[in-house]
N, C-alpha and C positions, 0 to 999 in steps of 0.2 A: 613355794609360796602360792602357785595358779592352784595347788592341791585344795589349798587352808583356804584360800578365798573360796572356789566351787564347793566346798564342801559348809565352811559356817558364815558364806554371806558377806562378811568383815571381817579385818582384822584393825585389833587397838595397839598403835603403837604407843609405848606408855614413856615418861622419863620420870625417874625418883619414884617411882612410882603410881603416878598421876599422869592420864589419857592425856594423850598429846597432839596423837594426828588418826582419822581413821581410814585405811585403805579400804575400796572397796569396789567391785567392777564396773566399769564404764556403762552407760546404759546410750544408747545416741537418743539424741531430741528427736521426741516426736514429732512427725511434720503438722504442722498448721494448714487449714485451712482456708483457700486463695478468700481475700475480702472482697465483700459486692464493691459496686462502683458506688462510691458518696451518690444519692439521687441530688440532682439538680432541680432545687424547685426557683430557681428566675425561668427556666425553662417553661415549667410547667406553669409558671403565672401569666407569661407571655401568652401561650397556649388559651389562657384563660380571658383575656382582656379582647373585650369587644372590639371587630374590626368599626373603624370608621364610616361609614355612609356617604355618597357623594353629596354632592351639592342639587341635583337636581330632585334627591330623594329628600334632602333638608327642604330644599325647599315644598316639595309637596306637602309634607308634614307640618309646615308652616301654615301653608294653603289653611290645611285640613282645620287646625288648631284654629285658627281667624274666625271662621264660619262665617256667620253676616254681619259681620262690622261693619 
C-alpha cells in the first residue's frame, strides 16, 4: 500500500462502486508563526495626556492672564 500511495499520491477506496473514503500521506501542520503582542493603546494614551502643573505655576498663569485689573 506505502508503494501505491508514493507512487499515485492517493488511493480511492470505493464501496458498490462509489468513492467512499480517500487515503492519502500524512503531511504535519505547518508551523505558524509566533503573534506580535496585542499593542496596548490605554498605554499609549496615558503616555499621551498632559502632566499636571503645580499650583504655584497655576498660579503664575493666573497672575499673567489678570494683567491690570
Amino acid at each position: 500500500m506505502r508503494a501505491a500511495i508514493a507512487r499515485d499520491g492517493e488511493i480511492v477506496v470505493t464501496e458498490r462502486g462509489r468513492a467512499a473514503h480517500i487515503i492519502k500521506p500524512y503531511l504535519a501542520p505547518k508551523k505558524r508563526k509566533a503573534k506580535p503582542e496585542p499593542f496596548d493603546y490605554d498605554a499609549r494614551l496615558i503616555k499621551r495626556i498632559p502632566k499636571p502643573i503645580s499650583a504655584a505655576a497655576s498660579k503664575a498663569i493666573e497672575d499673567l492672564n489678570r494683567g491690570e485689573r
